[in-house]
C-alpha positions as CSV (number, residue, x, y, z in Angstrom):
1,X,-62.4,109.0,148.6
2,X,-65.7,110.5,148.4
3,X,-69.0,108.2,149.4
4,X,-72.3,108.7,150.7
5,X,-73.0,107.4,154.2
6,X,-76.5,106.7,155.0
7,X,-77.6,109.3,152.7
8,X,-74.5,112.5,153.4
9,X,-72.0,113.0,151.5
10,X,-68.4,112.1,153.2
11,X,-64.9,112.2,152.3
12,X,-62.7,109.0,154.0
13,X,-59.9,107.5,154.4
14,X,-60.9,103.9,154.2
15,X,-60.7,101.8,151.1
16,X,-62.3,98.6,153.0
17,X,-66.0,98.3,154.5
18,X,-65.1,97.2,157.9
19,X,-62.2,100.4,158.2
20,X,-65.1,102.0,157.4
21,X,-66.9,101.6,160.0
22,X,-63.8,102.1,162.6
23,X,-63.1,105.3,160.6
24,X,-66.7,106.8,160.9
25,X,-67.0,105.4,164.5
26,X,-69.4,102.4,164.3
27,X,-69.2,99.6,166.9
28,X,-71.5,96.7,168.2
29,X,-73.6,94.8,166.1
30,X,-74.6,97.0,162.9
31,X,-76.4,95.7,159.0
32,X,-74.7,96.7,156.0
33,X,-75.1,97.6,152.8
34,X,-73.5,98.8,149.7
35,X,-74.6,100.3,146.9
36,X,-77.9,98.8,148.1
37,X,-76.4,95.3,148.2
38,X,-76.5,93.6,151.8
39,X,-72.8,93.1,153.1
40,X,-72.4,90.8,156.1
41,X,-70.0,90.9,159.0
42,X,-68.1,88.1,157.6
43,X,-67.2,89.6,154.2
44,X,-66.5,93.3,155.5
45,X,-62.8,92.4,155.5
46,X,-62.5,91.6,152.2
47,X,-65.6,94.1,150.7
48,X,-63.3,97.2,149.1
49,X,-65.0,100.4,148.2
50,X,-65.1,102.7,145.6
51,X,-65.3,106.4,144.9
52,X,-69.1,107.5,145.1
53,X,-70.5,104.1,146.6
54,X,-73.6,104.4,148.9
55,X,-73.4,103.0,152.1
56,X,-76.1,102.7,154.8
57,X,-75.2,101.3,158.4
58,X,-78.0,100.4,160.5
59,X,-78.2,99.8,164.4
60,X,-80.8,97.4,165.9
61,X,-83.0,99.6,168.4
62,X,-85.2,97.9,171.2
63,X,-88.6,99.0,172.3
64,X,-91.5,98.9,170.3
């Protein structure tokens, strides 16, 4: 399936958000969204994607 992650186009494997994240090599605490639409943790499991959503994964960062 072809998507954009935080703005570059990938091709994947995963058809759910939170394979998504194992796929692409996310861990620890990360924000979601899709197709501009916040995701929580919680509802990753269930959240299935689609050919040519936009996702965006951010980390928190410390320091200031």
């Amino acid at each position: 399936m072809k998507i954009v992650l935080n703005g570059e186009q990938r091709e994947v494997r995963a058809e759910i958000l939170s394979d998504l994240l194992v796929e692409c090599g996310y861990s620890g605490r990360v924000a979601t969204a899709v197709n501009e639409d916040f995701v929580p943790s919680g509802l990753r499991l269930a959240h299935r994607l689609a050919d040519g959503d936009r996702i965006e994964v951010v980390a928190p960062m410390q320091g200031g």
